[in-house]
C-alpha positions in Angstrom: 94.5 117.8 128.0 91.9 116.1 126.0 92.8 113.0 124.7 92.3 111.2 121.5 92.1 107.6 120.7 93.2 108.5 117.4 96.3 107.2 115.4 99.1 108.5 113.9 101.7 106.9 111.3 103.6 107.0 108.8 104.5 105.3 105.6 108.1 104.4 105.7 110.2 105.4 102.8 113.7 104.1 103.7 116.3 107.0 103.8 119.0 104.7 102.6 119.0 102.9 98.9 114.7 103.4 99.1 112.7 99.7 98.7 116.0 98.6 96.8 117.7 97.9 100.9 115.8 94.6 100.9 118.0 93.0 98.5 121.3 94.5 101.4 119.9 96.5 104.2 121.4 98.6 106.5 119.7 97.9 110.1 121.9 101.0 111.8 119.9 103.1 108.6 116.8 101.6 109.5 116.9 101.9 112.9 118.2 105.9 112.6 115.1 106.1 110.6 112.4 104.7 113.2 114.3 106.6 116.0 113.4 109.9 113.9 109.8 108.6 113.1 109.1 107.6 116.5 109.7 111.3 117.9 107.2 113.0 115.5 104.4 111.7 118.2 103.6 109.0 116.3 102.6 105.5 117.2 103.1 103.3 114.1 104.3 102.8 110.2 103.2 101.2 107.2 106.2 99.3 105.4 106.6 97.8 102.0 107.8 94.2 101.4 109.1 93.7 97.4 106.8 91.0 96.6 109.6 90.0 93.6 111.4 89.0 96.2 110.2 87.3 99.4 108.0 85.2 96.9 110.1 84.3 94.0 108.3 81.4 92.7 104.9 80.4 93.1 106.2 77.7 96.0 108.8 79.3 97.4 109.4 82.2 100.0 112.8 83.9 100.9 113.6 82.6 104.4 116.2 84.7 104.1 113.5 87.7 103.4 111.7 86.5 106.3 114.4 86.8 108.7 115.5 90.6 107.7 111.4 91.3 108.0 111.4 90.1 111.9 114.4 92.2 112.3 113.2 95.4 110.8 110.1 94.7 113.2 112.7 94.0 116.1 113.8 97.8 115.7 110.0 99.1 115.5 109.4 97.6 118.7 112.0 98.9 120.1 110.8 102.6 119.1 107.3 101.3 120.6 105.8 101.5 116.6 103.5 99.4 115.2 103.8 98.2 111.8 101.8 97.5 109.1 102.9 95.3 106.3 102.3 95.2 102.8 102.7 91.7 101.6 101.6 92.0 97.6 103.6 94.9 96.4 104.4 94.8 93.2 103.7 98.9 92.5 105.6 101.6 94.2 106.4 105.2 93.2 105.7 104.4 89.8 107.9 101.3 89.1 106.6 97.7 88.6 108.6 94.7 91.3 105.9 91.9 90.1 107.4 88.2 90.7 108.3 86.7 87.5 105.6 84.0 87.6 102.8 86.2 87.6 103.7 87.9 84.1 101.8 85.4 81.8 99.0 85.1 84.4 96.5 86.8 85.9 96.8 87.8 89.6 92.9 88.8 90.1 91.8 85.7 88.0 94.2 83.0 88.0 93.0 80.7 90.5 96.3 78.9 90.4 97.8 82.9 91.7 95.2 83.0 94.4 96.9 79.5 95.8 100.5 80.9 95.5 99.4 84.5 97.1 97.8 82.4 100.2 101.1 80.0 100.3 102.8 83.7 100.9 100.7 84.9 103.5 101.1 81.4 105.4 104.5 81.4 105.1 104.7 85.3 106.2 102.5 84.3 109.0 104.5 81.6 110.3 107.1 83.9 110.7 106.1 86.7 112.1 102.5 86.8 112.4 102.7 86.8 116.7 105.2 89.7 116.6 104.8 92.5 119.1 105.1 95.0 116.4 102.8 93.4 113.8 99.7 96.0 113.4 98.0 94.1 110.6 98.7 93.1 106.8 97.3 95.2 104.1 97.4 92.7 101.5 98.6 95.2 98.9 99.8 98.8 97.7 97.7 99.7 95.6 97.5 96.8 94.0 94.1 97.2 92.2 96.4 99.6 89.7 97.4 96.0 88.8 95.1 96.9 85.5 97.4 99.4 84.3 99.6 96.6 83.3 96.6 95.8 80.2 95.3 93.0 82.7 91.9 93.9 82.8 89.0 92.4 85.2 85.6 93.1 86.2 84.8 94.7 89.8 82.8 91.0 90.5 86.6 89.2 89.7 88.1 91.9 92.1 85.3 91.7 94.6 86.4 88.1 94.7 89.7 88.2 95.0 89.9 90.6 97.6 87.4 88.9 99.7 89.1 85.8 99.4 92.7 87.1 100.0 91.0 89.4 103.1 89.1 86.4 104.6 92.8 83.9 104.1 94.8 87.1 105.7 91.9 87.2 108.9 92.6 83.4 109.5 96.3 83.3 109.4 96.4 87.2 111.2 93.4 86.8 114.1 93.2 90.1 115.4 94.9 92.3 113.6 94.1 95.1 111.5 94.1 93.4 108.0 93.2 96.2 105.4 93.3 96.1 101.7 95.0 100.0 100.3 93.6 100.4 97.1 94.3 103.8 95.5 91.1 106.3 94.6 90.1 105.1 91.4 87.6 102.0 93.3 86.2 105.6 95.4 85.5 107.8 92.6 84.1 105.2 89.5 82.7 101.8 89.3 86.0 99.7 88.3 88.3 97.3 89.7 86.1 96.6 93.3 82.9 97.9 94.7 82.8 100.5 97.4 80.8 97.9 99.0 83.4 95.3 99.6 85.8 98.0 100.3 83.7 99.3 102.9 83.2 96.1 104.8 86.2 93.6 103.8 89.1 94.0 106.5 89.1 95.4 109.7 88.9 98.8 108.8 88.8 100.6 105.5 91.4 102.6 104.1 91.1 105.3 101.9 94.3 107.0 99.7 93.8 110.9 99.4 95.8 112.2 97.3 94.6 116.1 96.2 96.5 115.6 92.5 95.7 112.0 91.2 91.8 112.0 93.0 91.2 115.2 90.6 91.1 117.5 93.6 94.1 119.9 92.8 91.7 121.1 89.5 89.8 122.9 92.5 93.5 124.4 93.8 95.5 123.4 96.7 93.4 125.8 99.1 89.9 124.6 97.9 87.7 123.2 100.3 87.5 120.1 97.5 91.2 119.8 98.6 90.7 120.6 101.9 88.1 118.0 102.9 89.1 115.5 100.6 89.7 113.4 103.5 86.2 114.7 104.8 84.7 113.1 102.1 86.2 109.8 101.4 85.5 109.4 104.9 81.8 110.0 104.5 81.6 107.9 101.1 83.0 105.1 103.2 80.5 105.6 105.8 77.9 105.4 103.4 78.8 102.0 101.7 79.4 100.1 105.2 77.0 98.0 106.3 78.3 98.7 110.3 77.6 102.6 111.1 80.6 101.8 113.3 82.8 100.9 110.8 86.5 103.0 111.3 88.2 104.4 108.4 91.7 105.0 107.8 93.3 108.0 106.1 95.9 105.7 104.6 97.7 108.2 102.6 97.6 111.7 102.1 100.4 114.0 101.2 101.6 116.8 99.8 103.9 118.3 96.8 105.8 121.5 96.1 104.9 120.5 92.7 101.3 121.2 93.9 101.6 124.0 96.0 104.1 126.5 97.7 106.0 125.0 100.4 104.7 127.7 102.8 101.4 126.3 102.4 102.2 122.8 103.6 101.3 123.9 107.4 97.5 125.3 106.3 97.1 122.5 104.2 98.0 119.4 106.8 96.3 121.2 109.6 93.0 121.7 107.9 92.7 118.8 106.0 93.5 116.4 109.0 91.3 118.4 111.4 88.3 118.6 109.0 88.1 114.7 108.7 88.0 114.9 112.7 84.5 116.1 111.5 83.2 112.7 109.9 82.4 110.0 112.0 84.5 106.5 112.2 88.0 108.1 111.5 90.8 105.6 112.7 94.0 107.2 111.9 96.1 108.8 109.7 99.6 107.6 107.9 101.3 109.8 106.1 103.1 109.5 103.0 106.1 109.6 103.3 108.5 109.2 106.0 111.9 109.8 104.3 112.5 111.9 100.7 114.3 109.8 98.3 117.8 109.8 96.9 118.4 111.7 93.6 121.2 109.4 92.8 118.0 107.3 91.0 115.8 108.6 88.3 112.7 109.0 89.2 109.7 110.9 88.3 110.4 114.2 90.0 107.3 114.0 92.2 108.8 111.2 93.9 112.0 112.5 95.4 110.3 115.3 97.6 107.4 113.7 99.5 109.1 112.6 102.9 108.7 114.4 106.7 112.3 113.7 106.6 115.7 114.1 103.7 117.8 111.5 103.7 119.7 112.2 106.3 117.2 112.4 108.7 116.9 115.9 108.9 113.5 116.9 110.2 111.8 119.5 106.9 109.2 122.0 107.2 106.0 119.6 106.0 107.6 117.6 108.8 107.3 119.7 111.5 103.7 121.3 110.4 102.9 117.3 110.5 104.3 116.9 114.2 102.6 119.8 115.2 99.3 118.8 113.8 99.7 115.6 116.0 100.8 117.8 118.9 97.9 119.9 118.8 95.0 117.1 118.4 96.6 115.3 121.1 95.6 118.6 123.3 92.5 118.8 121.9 92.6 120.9 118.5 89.3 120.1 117.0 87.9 121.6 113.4 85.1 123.8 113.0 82.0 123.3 113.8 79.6 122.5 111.0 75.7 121.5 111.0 75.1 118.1 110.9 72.5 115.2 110.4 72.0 116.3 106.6 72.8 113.7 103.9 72.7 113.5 100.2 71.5 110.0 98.3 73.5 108.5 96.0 71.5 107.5 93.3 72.4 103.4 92.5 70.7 103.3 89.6 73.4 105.2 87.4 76.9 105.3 86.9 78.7 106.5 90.1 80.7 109.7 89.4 83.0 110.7 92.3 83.1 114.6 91.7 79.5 114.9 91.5 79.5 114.2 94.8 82.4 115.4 96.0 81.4 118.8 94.8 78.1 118.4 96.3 79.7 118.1 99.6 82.5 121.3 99.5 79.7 123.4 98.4 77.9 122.3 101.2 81.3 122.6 103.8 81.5 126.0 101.9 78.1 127.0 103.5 78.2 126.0 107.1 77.1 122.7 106.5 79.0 118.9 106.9 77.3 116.4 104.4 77.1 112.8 105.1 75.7 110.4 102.3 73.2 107.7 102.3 72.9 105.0 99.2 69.4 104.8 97.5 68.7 101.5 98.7 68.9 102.6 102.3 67.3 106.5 102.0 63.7 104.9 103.6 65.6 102.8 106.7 64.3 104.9 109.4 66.6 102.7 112.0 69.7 102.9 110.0 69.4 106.9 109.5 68.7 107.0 112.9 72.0 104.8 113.7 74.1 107.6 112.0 72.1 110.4 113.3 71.1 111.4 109.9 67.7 113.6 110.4 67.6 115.3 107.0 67.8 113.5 103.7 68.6 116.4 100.3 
């Protein structure tokens, strides 16, 4: 058997009362939940806190949300799975759990918010920072959509903040893999951060692929835009960090039967996960999600169907094709092979445009060839090229 050193997660999705078990949860659910997680092959989870409320106030932190965190962490332990925790949630599925203090300010800019978010992270380190189970801290879902909410900032004010929240989360978590998981919209424009500081702020970078809301799904399900989106936001990370060796993390990528037929789930996983086997620096992949959620709330109707698992822990079809993905990488399934040591430039004069690119490179999968991509500034660095075994610049 050949083996990989690559990892495999998933982002939990209680089955029971969804993010809303913080406020009462249900350990025996919880634990049910990581017990069916755990025997998908997989080695750890990402996990949501509600920022609304372990930090309340600007000063104050739930003990009391401390102490049910260490025990959900207990109970991934015990199914040997790593966790990594979300501290700044205040987005999930489409539904807004800011703190009330932060309404009439300004989370990127407010200095004053950048004190209270590091009083959180202390606090949240103090109490479980030297767990067994603790992966990392990703220091928010999603949170650059944060300018949805009409609170608009330049990519310099978000290039601050996350450097400064990143650089705080390093100190108080030494070690550990400490990520920031900003949706696509930083990867395919210029707004909110720079590719650059996403590409070299954290441990590792992490990319959210998502065939319907990057654009991808315009192409179809089956495309090879869909099919090595992964590919490609792999690549584009490559190409903006400053260390060739830089890992990247397929953070979340998942899959609809509002996209496509649920008979295509099994081509879909398979050859988007093995094509991004193809780009160099891949860490892992997490999958969204672990569990569907309960149509007892009223949600948009994406939402309810996403999970490996229903609610009652009942393993589904997308599921399966998932574990058997795992299963077959772990033996040694590997992609097709593809030419290599060709890249495109991106130009850094003008206005990036994601699907110029991204185009660029499934026409080029489509003809035998796997693109890499160099930025203009770096296109006459005869070392660096050489450090990513780039021997052909288009």
């Amino acid at each position: 058997m050949q083996e990989t050193k690559l990892r495999f997660g998933a982002n939990y999705v209680p089955s029971k009362n969804w993010f809303y078990s913080w406020v009462n949860p249900d350990y025996d659910a919880v634990e049910a939940d990581f017990a069916a997680i755990a025997s998908l092959g997989v080695d750890h989870i990402r996990m949501h806190l509600r920022w609304d409320l372990f930090q309340p106030n600007e000063t104050y932190v739930s003990e009391e949300m401390l102490s049910r965190l260490k025990k959900i962490l207990d109970l991934a332990e015990k199914y040997r799975l790593q966790a990594e925790v979300t501290a700044f949630v205040g987005w999930m599925s489409g539904f807004w759990f800011m703190p009330s203090f932060v309404w009439d300010k300004h989370i990127v800019v407010d200095e004053d918010q950048l004190v209270s978010q590091k009083f959180f992270l202390r606090k949240l380190s103090e109490a479980v920072g030297g767990h067994k189970a603790l992966l990392g801290v990703d220091i928010g879902n999603e949170i650059n959509v944060y300018e949805m909410m009409m609170k608009t900032y330049t990519v310099e004010q978000g290039d601050k903040w996350i450097s400064a929240l990143l650089a705080e989360t390093d100190k108080l978590f030494h070690g550990k893999v400490n990520v920031v998981g900003v949706d696509h919209q930083p990867w395919f424009a210029d707004v909110q951060m720079s590719r650059k500081t996403l590409a070299n702020a954290g441990a590792v970078t992490s990319v959210h692929t998502w065939v319907k809301f990057t654009g991808a799904l315009q192409f179809g399900a089956e495309s090879e835009e869909a099919l090595c989106l992964q590919e490609y936001n792999a690549e584009l990370a490559n190409a903006y960090a400053e260390d060739p060796k830089r890992k990247v993390w397929i953070q979340e990528f998942g899959i609809s039967p509002e996209w496509t037929a649920p008979e295509n789930f099994k081509n879909f996983i398979r050859r988007s996960m093995l094509n991004a086997m193809r780009s160099d620096n891949l860490w892992g992949y997490t999958f969204w999600c672990s569990h569907d959620v309960s149509r007892q709330y009223k949600f948009n109707s994406l939402e309810y169907d996403l999970g490996l698992f229903d609610t009652e822990n009942r393993l589904k079809p997308v599921g399966e094709a998932y574990k058997e993905c795992i299963a077959a990488i772990k033996a040694g399934a590997r992609p097709a092979a593809l030419e290599k040591g060709i890249a495109a430039v991106i130009d850094e004069s003008e206005p990036f445009d994601g699907w110029k690119y991204g185009k660029l490179f499934a026409d080029n999968v489509r003809n035998g060839r796997h693109l890499q991509f160099v930025l203009s500034s770096k296109a006459e660095d005869e070392a660096y090229l050489k450090a990513r075994g780039i021997q052909k610049l288009i």
